[in-house]
MOPAC internal coordinates of N, CA, C and O (Angstrom, degrees):
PM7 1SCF
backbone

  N    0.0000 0     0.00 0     0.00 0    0    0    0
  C    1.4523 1     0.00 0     0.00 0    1    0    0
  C    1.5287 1   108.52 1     0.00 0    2    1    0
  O    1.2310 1   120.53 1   -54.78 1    3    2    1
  N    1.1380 1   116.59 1   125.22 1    3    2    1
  C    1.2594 1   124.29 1  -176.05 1    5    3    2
  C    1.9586 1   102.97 1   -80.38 1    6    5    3
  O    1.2310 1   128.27 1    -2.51 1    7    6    5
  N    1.3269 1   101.68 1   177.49 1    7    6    5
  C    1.6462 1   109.95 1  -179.03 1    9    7    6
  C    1.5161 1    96.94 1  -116.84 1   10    9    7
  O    1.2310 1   119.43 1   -34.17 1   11   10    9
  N    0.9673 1   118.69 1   145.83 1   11   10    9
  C    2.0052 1   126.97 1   164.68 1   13   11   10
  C    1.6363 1    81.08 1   -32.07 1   14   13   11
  O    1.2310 1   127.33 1   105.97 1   15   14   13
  N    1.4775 1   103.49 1   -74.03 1   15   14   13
  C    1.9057 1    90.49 1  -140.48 1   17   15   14
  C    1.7692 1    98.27 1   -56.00 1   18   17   15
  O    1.2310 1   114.81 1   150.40 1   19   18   17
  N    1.4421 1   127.45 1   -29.60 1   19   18   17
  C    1.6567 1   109.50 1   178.01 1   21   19   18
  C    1.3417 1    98.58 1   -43.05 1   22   21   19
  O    1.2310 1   113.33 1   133.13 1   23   22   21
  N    1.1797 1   130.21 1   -46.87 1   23   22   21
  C    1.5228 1   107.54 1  -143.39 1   25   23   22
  C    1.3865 1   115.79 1  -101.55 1   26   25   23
  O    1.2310 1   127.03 1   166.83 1   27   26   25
  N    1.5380 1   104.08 1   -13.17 1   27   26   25
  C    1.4637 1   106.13 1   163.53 1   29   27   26
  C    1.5454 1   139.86 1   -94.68 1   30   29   27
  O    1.2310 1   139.38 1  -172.75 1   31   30   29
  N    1.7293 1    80.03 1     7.25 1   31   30   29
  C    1.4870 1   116.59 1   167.54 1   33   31   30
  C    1.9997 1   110.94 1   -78.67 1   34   33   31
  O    1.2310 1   127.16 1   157.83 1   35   34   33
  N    1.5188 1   103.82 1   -22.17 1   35   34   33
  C    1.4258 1   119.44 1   178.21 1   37   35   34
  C    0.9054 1   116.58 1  -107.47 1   38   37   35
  O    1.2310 1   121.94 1  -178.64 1   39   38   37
  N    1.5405 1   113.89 1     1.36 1   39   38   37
  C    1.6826 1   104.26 1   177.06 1   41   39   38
  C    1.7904 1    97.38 1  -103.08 1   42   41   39
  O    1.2310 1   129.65 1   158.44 1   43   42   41
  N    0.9697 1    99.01 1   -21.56 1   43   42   41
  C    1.5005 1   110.75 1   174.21 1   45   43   42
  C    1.7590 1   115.64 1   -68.57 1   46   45   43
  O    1.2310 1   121.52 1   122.97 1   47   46   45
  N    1.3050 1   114.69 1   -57.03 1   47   46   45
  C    1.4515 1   112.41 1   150.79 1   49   47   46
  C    1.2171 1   138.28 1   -43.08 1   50   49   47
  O    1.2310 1   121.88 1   157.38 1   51   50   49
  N    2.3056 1   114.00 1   -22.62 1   51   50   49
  C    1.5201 1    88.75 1  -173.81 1   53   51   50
  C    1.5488 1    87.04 1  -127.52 1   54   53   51
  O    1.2310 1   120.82 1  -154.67 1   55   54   53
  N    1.4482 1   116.05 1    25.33 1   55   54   53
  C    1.5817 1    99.22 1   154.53 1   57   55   54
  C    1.3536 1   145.15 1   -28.25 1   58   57   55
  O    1.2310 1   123.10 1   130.41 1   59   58   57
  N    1.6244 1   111.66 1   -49.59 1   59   58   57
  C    0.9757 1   115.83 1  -175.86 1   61   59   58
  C    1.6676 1   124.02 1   -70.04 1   62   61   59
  O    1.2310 1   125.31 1   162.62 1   63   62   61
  N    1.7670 1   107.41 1   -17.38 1   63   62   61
  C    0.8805 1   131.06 1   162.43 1   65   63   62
  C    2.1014 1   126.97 1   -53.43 1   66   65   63
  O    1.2310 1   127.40 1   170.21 1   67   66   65
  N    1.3149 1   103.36 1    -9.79 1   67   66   65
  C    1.4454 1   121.05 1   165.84 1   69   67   66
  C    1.5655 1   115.66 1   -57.27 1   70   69   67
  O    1.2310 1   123.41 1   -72.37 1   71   70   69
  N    1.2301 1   111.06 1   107.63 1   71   70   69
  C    1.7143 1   104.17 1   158.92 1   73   71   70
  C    1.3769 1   120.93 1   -51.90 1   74   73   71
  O    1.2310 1   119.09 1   -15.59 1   75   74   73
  N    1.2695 1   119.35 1   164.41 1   75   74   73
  C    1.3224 1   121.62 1   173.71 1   77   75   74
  C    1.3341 1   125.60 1   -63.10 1   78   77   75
  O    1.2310 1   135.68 1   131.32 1   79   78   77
  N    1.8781 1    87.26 1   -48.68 1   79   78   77
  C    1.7507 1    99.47 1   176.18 1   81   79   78
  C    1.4669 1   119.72 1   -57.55 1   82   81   79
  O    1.2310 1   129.95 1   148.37 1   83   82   81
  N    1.0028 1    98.42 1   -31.63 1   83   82   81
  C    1.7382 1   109.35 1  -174.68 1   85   83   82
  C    1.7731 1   105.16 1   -68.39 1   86   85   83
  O    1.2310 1   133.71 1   128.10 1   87   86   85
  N    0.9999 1    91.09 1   -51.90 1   87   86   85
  C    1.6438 1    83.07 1  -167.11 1   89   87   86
  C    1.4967 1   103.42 1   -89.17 1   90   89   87
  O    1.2310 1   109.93 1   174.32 1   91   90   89
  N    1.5981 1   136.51 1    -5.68 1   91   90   89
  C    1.1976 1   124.88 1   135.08 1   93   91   90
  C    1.6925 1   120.07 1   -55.56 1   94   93   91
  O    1.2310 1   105.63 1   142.10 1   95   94   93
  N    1.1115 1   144.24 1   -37.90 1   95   94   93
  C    1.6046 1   143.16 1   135.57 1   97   95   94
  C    1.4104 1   125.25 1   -10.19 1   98   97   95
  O    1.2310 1   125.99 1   118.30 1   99   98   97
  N    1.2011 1   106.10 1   -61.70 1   99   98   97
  C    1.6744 1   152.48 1   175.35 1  101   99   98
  C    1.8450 1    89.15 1   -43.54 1  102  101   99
  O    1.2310 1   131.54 1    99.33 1  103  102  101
  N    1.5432 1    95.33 1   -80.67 1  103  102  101
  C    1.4112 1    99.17 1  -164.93 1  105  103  102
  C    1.5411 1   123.19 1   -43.50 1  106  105  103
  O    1.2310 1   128.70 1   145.81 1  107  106  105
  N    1.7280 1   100.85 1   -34.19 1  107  106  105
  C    1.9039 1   101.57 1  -151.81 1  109  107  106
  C    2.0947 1    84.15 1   -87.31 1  110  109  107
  O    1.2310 1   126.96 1  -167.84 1  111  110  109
  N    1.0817 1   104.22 1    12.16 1  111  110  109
  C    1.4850 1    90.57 1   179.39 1  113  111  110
  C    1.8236 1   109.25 1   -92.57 1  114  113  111
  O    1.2310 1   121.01 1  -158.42 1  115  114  113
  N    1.3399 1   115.68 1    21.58 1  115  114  113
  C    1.9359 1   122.92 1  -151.91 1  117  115  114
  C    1.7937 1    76.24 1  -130.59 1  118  117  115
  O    1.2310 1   123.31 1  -106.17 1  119  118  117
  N    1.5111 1   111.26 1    73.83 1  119  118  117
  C    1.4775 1    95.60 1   176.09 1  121  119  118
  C    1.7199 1   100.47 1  -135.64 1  122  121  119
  O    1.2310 1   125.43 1   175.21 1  123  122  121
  N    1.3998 1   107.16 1    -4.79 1  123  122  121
  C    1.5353 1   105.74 1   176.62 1  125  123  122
  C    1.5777 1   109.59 1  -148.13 1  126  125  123
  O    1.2310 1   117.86 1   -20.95 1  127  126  125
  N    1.1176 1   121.68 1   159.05 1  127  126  125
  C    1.1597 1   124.00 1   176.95 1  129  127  126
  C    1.7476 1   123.87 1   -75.82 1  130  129  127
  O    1.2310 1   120.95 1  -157.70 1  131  130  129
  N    1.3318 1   115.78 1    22.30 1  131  130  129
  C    1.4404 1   149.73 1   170.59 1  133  131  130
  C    1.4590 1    88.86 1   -87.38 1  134  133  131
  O    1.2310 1   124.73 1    94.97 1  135  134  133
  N    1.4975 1   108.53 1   -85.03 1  135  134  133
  C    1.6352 1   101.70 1  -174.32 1  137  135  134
  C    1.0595 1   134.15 1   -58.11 1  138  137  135
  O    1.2310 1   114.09 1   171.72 1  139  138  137
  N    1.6713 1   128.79 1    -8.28 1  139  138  137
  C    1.4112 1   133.10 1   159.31 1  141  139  138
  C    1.1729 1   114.05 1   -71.07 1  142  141  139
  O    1.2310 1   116.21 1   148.94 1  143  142  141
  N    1.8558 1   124.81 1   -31.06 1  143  142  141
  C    1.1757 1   116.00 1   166.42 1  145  143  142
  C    1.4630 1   128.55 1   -71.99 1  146  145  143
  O    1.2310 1   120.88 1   145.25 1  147  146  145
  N    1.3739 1   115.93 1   -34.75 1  147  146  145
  C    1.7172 1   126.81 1   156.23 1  149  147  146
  C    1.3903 1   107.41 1   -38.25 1  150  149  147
  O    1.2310 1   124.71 1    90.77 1  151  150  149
  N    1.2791 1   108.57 1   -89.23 1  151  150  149
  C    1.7939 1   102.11 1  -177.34 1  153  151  150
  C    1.4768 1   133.49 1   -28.44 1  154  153  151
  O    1.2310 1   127.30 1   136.85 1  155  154  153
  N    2.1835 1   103.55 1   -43.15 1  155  154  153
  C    1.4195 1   111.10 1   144.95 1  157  155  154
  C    1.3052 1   121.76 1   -20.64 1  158  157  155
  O    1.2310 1   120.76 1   104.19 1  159  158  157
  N    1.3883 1   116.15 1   -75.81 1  159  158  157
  C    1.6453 1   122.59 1  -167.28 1  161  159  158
  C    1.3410 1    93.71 1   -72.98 1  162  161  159
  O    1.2310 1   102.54 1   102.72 1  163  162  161
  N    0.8297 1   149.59 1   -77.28 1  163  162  161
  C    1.4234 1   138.56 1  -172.21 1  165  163  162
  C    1.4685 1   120.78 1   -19.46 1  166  165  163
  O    1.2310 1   127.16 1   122.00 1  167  166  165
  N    1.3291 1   103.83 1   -58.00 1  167  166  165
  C    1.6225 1    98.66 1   169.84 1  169  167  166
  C    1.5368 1   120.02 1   -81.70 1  170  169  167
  O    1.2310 1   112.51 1   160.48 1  171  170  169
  N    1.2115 1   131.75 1   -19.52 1  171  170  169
  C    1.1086 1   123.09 1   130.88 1  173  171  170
  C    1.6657 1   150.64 1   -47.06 1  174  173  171
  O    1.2310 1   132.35 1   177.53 1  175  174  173
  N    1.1809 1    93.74 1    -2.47 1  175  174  173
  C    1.3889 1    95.93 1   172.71 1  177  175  174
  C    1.7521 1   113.36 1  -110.85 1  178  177  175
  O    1.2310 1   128.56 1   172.59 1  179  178  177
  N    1.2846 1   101.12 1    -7.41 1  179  178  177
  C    1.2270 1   117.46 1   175.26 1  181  179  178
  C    1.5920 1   120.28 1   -54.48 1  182  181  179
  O    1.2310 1   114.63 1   -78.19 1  183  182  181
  N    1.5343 1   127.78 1   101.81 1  183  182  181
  C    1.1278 1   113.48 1  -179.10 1  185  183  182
  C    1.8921 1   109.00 1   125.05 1  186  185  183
  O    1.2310 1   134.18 1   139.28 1  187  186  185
  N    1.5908 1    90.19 1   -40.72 1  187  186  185
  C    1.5210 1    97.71 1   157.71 1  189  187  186
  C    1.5220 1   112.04 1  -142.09 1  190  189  187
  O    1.2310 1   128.67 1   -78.14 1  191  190  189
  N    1.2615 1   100.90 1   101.86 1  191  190  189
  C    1.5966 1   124.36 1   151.89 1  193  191  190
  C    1.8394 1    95.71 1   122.99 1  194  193  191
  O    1.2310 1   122.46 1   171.71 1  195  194  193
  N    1.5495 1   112.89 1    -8.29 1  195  194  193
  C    1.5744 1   109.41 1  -152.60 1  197  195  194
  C    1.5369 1   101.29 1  -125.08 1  198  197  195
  O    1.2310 1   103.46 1  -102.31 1  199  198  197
  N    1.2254 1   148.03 1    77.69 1  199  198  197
  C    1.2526 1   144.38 1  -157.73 1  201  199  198
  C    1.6604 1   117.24 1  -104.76 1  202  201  199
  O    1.2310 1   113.49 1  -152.08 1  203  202  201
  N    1.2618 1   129.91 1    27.92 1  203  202  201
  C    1.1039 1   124.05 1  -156.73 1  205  203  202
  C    2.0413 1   111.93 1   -58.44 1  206  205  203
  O    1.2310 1   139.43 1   -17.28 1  207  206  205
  N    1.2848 1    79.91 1   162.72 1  207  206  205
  C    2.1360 1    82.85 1  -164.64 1  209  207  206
  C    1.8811 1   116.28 1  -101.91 1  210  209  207
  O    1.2310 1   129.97 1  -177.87 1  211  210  209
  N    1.3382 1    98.38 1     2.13 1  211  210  209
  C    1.4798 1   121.73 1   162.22 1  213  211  210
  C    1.4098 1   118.45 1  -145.56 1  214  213  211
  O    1.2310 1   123.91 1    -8.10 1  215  214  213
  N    1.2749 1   110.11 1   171.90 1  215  214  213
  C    1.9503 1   129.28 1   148.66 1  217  215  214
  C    1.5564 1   105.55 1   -47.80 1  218  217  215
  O    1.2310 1   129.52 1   123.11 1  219  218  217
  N    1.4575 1    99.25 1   -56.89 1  219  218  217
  C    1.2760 1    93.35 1  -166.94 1  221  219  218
  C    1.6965 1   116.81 1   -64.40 1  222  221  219
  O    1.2310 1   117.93 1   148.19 1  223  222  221
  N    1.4832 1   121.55 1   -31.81 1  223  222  221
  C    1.1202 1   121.66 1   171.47 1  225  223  222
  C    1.5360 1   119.71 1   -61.59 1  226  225  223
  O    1.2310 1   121.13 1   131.19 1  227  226  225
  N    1.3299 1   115.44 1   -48.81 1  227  226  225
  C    1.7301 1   118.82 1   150.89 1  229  227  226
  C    1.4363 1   122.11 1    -9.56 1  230  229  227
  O    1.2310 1   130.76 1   109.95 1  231  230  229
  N    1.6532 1    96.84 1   -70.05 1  231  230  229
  C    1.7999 1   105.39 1  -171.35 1  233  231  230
  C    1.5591 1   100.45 1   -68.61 1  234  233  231
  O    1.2310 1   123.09 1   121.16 1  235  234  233
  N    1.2741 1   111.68 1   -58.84 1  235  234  233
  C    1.6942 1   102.76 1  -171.31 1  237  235  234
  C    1.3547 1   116.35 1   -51.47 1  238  237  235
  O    1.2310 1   119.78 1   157.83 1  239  238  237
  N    1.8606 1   118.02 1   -22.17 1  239  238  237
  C    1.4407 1   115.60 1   175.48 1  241  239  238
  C    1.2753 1    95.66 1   -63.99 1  242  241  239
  O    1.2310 1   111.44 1   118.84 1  243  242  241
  N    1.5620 1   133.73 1   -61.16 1  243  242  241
  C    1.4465 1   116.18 1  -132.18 1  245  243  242
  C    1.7122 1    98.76 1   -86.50 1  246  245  243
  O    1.2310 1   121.33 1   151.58 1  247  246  245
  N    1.6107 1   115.06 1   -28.42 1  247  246  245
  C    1.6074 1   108.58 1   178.68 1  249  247  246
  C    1.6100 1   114.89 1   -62.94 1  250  249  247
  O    1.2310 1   125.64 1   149.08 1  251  250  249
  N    1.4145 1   106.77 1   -30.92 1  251  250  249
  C    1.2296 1   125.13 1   156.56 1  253  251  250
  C    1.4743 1   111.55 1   -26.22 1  254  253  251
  O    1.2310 1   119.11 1   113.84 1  255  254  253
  N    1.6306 1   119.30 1   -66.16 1  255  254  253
  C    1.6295 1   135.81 1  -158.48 1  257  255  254
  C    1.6546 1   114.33 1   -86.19 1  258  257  255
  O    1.2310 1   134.85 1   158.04 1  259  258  257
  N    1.8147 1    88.87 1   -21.96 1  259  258  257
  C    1.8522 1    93.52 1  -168.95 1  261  259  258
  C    1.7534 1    80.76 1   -88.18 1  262  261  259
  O    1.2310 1   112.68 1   131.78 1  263  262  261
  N    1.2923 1   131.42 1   -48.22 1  263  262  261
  C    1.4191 1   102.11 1  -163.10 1  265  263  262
  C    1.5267 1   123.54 1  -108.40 1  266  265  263
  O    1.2310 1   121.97 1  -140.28 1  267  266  265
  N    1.4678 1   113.83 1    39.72 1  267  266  265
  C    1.2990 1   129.66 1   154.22 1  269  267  266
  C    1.7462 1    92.50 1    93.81 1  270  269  267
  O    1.2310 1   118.80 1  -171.88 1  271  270  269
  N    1.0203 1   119.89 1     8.12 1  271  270  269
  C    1.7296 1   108.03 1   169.07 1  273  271  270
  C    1.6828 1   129.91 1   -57.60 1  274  273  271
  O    1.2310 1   136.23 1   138.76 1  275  274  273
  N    1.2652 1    86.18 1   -41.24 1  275  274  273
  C    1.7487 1   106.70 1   171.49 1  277  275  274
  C    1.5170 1   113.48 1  -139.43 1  278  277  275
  O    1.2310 1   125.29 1   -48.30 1  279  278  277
  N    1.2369 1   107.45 1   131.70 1  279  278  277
  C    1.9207 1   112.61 1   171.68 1  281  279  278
  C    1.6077 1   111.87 1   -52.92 1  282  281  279
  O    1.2310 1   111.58 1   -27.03 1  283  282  281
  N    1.5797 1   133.47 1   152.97 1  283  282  281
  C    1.2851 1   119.74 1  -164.18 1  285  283  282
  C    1.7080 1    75.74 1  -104.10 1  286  285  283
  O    1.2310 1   105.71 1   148.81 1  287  286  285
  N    1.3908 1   144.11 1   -31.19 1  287  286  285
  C    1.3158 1   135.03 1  -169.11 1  289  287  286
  C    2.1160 1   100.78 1   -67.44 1  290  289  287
  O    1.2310 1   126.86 1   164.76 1  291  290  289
  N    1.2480 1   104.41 1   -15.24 1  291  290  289
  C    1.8208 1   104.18 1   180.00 1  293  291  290
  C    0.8247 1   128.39 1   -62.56 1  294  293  291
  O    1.2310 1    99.98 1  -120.28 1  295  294  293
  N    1.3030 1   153.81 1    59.72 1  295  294  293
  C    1.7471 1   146.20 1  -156.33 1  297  295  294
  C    1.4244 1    82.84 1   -75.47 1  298  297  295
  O    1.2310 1   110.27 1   122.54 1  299  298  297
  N    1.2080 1   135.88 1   -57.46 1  299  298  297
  C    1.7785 1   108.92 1  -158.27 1  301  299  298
  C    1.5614 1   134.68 1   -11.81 1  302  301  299
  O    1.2310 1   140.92 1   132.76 1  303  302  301
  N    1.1367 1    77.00 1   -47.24 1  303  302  301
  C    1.9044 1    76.67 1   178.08 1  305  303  302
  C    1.3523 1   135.01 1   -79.92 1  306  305  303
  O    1.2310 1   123.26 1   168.47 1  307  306  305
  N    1.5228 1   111.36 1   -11.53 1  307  306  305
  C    0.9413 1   123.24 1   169.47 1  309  307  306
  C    1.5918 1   150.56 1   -62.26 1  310  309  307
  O    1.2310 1   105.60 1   -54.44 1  311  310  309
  N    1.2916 1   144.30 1   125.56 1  311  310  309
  C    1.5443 1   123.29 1  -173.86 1  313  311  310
  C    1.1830 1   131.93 1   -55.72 1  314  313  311
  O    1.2310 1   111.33 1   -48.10 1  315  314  313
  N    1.3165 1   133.93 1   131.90 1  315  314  313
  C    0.9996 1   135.55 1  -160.69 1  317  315  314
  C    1.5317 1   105.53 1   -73.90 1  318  317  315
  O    1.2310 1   115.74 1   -44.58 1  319  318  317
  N    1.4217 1   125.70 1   135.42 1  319  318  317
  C    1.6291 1   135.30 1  -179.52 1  321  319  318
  C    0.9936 1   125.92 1   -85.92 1  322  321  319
  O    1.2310 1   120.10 1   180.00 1  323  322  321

């Protein structure tokens, strides 16, 4: 089981690892104060129930949640921490 800070210790390491396109994606999703609260929970959930293994897995989760790809209440799919 990993700790929050392991893994945000790895999202921090594979930042740079972000495509452009992606985190242009990333960006146009910062258009209401809905999605500042999403991203909120998102990184809050990080550590318990939410373990992602990059940055890049991060962004694809949360564009994932803002445009109906995955439910943000779904942990199923997620790696176990």
């Amino acid at each position: 089981m990993h700790s929050a800070s392991e893994i945000f210790r790895r999202l921090i390491e594979t930042v740079d690892g972000v495509g452009a396109a992606l985190l242009e994606t990333y960006a146009e999703h910062w258009e209401s104060e809905a999605d500042r609260r999403a991203y909120r929970m998102l990184l809050e959930s990080i550590g318990s129930g939410f373990a992602p293994g990059s940055a890049t897995d991060f962004l694809v989760r949360f564009i994932a949640e803002r445009t109906g790809g995955f439910e943000a209440n779904d942990r199923r799919g997620d790696r176990p921490s």
